[in-house]
matplotlib code that plots the C-alpha trace (Angstrom):
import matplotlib.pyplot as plt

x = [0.0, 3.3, 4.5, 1.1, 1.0, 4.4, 3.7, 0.4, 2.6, 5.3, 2.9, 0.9, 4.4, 5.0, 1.5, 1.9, 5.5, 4.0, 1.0, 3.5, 5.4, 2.3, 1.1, 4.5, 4.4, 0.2, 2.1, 4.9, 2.1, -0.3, 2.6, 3.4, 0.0, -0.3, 3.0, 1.7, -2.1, -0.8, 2.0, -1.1, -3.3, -0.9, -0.6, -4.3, -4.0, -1.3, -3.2, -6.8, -4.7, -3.0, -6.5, -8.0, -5.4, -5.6, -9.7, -9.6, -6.4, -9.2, -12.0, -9.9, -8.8, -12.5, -15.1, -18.5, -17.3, -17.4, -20.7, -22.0, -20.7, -22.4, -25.2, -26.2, -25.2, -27.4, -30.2, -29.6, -29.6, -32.9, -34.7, -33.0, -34.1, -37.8, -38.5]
y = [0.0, 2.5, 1.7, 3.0, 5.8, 6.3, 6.1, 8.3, 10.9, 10.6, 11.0, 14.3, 15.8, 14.6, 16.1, 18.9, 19.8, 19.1, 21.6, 24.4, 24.1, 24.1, 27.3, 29.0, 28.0, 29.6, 32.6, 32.9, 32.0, 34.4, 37.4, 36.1, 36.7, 40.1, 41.1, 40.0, 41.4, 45.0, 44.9, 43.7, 46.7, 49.4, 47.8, 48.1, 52.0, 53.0, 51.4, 53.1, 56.9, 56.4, 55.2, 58.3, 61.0, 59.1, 59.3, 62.9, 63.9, 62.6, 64.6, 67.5, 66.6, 66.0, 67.6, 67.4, 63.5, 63.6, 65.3, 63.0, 59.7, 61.1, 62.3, 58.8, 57.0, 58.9, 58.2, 54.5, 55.1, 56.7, 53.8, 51.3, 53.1, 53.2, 49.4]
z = [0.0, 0.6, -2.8, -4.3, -2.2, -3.4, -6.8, -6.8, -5.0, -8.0, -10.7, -9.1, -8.8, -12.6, -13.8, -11.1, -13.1, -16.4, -15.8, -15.2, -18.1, -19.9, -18.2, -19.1, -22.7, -22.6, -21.0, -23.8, -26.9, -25.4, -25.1, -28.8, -30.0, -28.2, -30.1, -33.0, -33.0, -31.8, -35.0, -37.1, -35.7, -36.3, -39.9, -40.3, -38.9, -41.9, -44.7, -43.4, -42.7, -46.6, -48.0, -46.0, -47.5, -50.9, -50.7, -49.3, -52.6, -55.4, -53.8, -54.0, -57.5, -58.7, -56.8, -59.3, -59.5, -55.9, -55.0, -57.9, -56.2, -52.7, -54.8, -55.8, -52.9, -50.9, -53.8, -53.1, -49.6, -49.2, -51.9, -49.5, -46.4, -48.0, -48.1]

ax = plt.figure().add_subplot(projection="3d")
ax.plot(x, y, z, "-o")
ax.set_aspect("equal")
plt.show()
């Protein structure tokens, strides 16, 4: 009955080790993916600011185009709003 007592004792220590390896690993994938999702964020951030200042650049180039465009999307927005 010692032996198994001893074993169980060796084996909750084993799983006991074996859990907090896994929660450092979950630590270090789960500082990885912060890392990773703030880079992808501040990507996302440029492209919208050049699209912005690239959108904004063709207004100014164009304005009749661009009261046409809101012109008819606001058409198409009030037949859609209608239904």
């Amino acid at each position: 009955m010692a032996m198994f007592s001893k074993n169980a004792d060796d084996i909750q220590g084993d799983v006991e080790a074996q859990i907090a390896a896994l929660r450092k690993e979950i630590s270090k994938i789960s500082a990885s993916l912060s890392d990773l999702s703030g880079e992808r964020f501040d990507e996302v951030k440029r492209m919208a600011t050049k699209q912005a200042k690239y959108a904004a650049a063709t207004a100014r180039e164009n304005p009749v185009a661009t009261i046409a465009i809101i012109a008819g999307a606001a058409v198409l927005v009030g037949l859609l709003a209608r239904r």
